[in-house]
N, C-alpha and C positions, 0 to 999 in steps of 0.2 A: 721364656720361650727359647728354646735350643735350635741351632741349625738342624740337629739330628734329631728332629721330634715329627712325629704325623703331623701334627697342628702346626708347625711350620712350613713344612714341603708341600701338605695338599689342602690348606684353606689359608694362612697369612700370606704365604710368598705369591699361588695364581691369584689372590685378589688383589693383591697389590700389583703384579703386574697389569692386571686388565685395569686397574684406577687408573694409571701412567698410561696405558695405550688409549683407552678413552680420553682424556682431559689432553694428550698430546694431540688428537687428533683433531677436536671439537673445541679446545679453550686453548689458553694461552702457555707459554712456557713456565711464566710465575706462577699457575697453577700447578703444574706435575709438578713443582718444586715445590708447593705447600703440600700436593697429599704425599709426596716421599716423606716431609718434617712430619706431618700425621701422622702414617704408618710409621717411624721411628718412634715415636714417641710412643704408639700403643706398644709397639715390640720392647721399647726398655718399661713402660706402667705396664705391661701382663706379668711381671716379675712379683710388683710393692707397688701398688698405685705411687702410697708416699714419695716413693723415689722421684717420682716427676718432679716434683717444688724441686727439689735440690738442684737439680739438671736445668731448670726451667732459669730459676735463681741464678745457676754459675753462669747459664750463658748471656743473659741481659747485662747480669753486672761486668761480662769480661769484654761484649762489645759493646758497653758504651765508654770503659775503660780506653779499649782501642780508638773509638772514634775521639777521645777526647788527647790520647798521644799523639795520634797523627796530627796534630793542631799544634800543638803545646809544645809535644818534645819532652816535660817535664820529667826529672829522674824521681820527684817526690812520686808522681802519680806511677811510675812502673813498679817504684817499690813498693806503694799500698796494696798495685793489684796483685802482685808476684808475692805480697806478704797474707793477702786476704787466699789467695788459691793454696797456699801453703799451709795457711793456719786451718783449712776446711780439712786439708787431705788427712794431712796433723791428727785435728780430732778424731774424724771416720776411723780412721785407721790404726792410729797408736796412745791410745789415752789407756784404752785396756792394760794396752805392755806394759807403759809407762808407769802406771800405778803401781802393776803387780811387780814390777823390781822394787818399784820404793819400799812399796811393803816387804820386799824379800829382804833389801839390803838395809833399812833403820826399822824393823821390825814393827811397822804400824798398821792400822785396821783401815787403811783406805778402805771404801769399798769399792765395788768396777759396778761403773754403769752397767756395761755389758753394750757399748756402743755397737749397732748392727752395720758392717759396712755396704756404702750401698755400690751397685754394681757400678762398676767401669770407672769408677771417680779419677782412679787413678791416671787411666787414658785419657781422659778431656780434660785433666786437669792438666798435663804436659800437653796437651794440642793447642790447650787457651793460654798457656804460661807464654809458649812460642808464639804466639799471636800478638801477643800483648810487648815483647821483648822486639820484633820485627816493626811494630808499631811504632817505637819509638827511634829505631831506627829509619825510620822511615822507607822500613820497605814492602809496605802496604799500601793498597786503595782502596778506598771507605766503596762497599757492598752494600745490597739490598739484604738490609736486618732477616727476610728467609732464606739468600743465599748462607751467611753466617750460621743459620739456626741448623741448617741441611747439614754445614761442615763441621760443626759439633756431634751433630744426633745421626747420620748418616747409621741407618742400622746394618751394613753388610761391616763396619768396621765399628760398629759402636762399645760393643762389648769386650772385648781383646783386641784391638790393634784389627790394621794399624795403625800405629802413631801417625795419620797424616798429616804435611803441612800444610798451611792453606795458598800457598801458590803453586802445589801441585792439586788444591779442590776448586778453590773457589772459581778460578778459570774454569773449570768445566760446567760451573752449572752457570754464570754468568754468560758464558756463550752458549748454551743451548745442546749439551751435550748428551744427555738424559734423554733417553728416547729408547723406544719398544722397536725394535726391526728383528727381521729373520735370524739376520748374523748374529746380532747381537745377542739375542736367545740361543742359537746351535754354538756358540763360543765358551758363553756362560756358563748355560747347561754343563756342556764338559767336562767346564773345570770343578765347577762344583760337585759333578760327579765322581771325578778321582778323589777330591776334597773327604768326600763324605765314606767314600772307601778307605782313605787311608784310618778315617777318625775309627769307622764303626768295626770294620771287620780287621783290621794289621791293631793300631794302637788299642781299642777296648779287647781284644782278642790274647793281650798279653798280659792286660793291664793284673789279672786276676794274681800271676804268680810274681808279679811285682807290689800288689798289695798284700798277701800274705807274706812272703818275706820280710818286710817293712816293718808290718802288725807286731808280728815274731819279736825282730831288735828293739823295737820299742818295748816290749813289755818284760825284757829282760832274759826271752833266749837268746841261745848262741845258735851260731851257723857254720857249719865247717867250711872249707875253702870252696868247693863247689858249689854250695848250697847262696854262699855269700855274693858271689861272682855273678850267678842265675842270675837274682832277686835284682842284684843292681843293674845288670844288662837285662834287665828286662824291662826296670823304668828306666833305663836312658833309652830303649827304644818304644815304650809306651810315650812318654814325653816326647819324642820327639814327631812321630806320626799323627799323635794329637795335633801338636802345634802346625805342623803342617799342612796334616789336614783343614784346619781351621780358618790357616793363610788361605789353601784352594779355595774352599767356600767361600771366604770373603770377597775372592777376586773374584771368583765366577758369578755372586748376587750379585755384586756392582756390576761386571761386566753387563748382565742382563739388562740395566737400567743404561749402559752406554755410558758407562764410567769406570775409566781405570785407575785401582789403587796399587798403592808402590808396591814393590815387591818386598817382602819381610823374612824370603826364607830360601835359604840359594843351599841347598847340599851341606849344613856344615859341616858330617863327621864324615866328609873329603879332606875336608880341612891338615895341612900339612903344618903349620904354625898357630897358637894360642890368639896371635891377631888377628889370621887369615877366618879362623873361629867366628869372631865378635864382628866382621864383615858379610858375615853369610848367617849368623843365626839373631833373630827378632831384628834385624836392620835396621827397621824407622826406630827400636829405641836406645841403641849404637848412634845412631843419627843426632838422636835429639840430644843424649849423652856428652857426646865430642863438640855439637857446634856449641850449648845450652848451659853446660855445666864445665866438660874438661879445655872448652878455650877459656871462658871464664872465671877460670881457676887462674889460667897462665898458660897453658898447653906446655907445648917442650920449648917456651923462650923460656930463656934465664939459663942453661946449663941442664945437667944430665939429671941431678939430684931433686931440682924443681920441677921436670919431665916425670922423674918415678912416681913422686911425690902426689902428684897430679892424677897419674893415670891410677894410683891405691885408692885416694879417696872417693877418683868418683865411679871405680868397681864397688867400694863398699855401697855409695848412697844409690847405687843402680841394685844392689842386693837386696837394702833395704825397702825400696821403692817397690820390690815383689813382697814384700810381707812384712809382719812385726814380727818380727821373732827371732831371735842370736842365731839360730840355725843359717837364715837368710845374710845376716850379717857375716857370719863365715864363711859364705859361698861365697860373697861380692871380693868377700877378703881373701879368700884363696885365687880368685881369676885378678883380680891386683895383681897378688904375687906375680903370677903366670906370665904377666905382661911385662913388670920387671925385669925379670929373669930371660923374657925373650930378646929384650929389648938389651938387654945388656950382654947379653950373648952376640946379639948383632952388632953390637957397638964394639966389642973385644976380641971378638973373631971373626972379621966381616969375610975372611976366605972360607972357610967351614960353613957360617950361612950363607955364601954365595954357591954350595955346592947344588946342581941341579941334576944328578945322576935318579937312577931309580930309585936303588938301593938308601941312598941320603934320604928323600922324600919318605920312602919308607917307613923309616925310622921317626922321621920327624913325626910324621902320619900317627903312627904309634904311640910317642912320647907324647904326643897333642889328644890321643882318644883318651887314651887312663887319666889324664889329668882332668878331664873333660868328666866322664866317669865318677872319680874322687869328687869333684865338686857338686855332682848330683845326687852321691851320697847325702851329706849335709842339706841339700833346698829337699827331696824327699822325706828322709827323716823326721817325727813329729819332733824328737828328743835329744838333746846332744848326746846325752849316757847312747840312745839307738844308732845312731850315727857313728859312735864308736865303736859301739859293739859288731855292727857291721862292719868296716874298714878290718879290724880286728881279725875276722874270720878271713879278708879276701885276702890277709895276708900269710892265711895257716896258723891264725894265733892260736883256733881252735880245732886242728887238727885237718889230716886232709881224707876223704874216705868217699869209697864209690858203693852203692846201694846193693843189697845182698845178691838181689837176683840179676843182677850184670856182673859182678864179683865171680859168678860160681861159672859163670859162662868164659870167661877169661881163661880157666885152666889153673891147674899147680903152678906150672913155669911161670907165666904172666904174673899170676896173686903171689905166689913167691918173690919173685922180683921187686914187685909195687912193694912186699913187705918191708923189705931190705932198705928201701928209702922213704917210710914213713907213712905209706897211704895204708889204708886200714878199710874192713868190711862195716858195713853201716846196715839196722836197718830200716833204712828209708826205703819209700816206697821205689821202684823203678821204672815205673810207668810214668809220672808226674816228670823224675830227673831226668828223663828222654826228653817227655812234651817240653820241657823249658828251654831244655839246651839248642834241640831244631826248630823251635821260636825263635831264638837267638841268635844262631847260625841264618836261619833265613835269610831274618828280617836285616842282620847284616851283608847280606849278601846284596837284597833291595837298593840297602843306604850306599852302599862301594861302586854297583857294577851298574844298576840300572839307571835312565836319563831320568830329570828331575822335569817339573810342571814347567820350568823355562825353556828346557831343551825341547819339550815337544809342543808347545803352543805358542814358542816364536816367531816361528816360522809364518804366521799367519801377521800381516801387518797392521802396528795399532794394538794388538793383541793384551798386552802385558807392557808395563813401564820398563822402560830400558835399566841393563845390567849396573851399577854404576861403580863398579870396578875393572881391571883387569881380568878377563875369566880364564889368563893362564896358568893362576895359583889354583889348580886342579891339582887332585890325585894322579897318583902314577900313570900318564898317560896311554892310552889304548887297553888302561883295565877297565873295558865295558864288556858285558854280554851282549846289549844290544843299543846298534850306532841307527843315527838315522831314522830314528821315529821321529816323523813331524806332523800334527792334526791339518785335515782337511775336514772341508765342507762336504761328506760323502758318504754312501752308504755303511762303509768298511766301520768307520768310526760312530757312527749314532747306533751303531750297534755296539761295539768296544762301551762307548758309553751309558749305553743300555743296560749292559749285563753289569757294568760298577754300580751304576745305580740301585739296579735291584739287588743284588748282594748285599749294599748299604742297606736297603731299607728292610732288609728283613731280617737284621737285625736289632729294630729297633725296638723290640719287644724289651730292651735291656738298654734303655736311654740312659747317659751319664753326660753326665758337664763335661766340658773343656778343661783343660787342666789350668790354663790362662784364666778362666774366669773366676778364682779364687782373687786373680791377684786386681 
């Protein structure tokens, strides 16, 4: 069941709220918090029945793991549980891959099951691994087995993120947090309705000329430099209006139940530095990353080399963590780099990164989007050969040339010109090379100039989890079109939100996944 499907928005989500507003009203608090684990658990079984055991399975064994650390303290018992979640995800996920290199590299007849993965594993498997690791740290307190069951299966964040902790969940449902009121529906609503605008009508709306470009390099065309450049700016901003969208929705179902999840998506291609990036895009799994994996590595004690060292490995096993597939593993591998190289630029020239002009920002802005870009190349692409093939083209490997019928419109002097430096008449269509390009410009314009889902519904307090950085690593300061939008409870806005909605829902005749729910 999809956020953007009919049978989600007009029969699972109103019956589930009126369950919560009945049993809130008429039964106890431990009851809305058993029909919310209900309702989650149909909304992950309307998928694969099957899936439930698995889900069902990880969360009993990882709290009773936990209640037995919080006791104990034992390091054998963290490493059973952190070995046993490992070896689950292990399987689901990479036995396929695993196989199919052995066979590639000692030439043998393994066969591949063909293991099916089941949804979200990956997310509750990092929600329960931090559970179980906080456990032993003793910085937990033993819960009612359906508060634990809710902050596992919680369906507005169950399937993609976010990665929440549980002393940003379990407090709210142990206090009584969960509750049907006015606001909490006209808040919701909202957000869910930009949520469901940005997924249906900006990201499915581009997705098209980002998957035929893709299609293309995979199967061994080439793309000349415009054609290459479209394809890929058009899935870094299909990926990225998915993912965001997706965030809204999240935030705005929990809101309706009167619970707020973290924030996971702050503006990143604002972003003026490769960290400032990894601060603002998927957050809670940067979060889980740095406290879970790169302090437990070593972090940056030990010297500069043990720092690089540290932040490469755990870009790769964060790359890897989105999929089986070397493609994935060169993505994680090139934002390593990226961090590196920032990092070391800061460390060698701290006056040049301390420049805080426009023009500096600028640059940086820029240097930080193509690099951004380049590595989206790679996590899109099915094929390394496709992935090169595209990079190849955005570099002019395969010529540069603009479509016959905008060609002819330029004049002598102009296409003379363009000749003189290598651009050439092509003939591709020139309807399609417009529609991409002012897709692209747009929706660039959106991601630069306009406020994000934090700027406009913070304002309202309570609203949304507080920012947890600095918010003066912004873009070039006062490049907005429009300042000053904040939601209110008011007629101006349940209209505003009215018309996203309905724009979203009628496209839904053309339902697609999340881009996140592969992983």
């Amino acid at each position: 069941m999809l956020f953007n499907s009919y049978e989600f928005i007009f029969a699972f989500l109103p019956l589930t709220i009126l369950l919560v507003w009945l049993f809130g009203r008429y039964a106890s608090f431990q009851a809305v918090v058993c029909v919310l684990v209900l309702a989650s658990l149909f909304f992950y079984g309307w998928w694969n029945p099957a899936y439930l055991a698995i889900i069902l399975v990880s969360m009993v064994l990882n709290y009773q793991l936990g209640k037995r650390l919080s006791k104990n303290r034992k390091k054998i018992t963290l490493y059973i549980g952190v070995f046993l979640n490992l070896l689950s995800l292990g399987y689901f996920k990479y036995t396929d891959f695993v196989l199919e290199n052995v066979n590639l590299l000692l030439d043998t007849p393994l066969p591949l099951p063909g293991v099916v993965l089941p949804l979200a594993i990956s997310f509750f498997t990092f929600q329960q691994i931090a559970y179980l690791v906080d456990s032993y740290r003793g910085e937990t307190v033993e819960k009612h087995p359906l508060d634990y069951a809710l902050f596992v299966t919680f369906f507005p964040q169950l399937i993609a993120g976010p990665i929440v902790h549980h002393k940003e969940m379990l407090p709210q449902f142990a206090n009584g947090h969960a509750s049907i009121t006015a606001r909490n529906l006209g808040l919701g609503l909202s957000i869910f309705a930009l949520g469901l605008f940005k997924k249906a009508v900006l990201a499915d709306g581009v997705a098209g000329y980002a998957n035929v470009a893709f299609a293309n390099v995979d199967n061994g065309v080439t793309l000349d430099f415009f054609a290459a450049w479209a394809g890929a700016l058009a899935y870094t901003f299909q990926l990225y209006f998915d993912f965001s969208g997706y965030s809204d929705m999240a935030i705005g179902l929990a809101r309706m139940f009167g619970i707020i999840l973290p924030l996971n998506f702050y503006s990143p291609y604002k972003s003026v530095n490769i960290s400032e990036f990894w601060r603002r895009w998927h957050m809670t799994l940067s979060r889980f990353l740095r406290d879970y994996l790169y302090i437990a590595l070593g972090g940056n004690r030990a010297g500069n080399f043990n720092r690089y060292r540290n932040l490469f490995l755990t870009m790769v096993i964060g790359g890897i963590w989105h999929g089986a597939g070397w493609n994935f593993l060169i993505w994680g591998a090139l934002h390593g780099s990226y961090l590196i190289i920032f990092h070391a630029w800061r460390y060698l020239c701290p006056a040049l990164h301390a420049l805080q002009s426009g023009w500096a920002r600028m640059i940086g802005w820029a240097v930080t989007f193509v690099g951004v870009v380049v590595g989206w190349v790679f996590f899109r692409a099915v094929t390394f050969d496709g992935a090169i093939t595209m990079l190849k083209g955005m570099v002019g490997g395969y010529g540069v040339s603009i479509p016959q019928g905008i060609w002819t419109r330029l004049g002598d002097t102009v296409t003379g010109m363009l000749s003189q430096i290598g651009i050439t008449e092509s003939s591709a269509g020139s309807s399609a090379f417009v529609e991409v390009w002012v897709w692209n410009f747009f929706l660039l314009v959106v991601v630069l100039m306009m406020p994000n889902t934090q700027d406009i519904f913070s304002r309202v307090a309570g609203s949304l989890s507080k920012l947890s950085y600095n918010r003066r690593d912004t873009f070039w300061p006062g490049f907005n079109l429009v300042t000053g939008i904040g939601w209110k409870a008011n007629t101006r806005w349940a209209l505003i939100s009215a018309v996203l909605f309905v724009a979203g829902v009628l496209t839904l005749s053309q339902v697609s996944e999340f881009l996140y729910f592969q992983f």
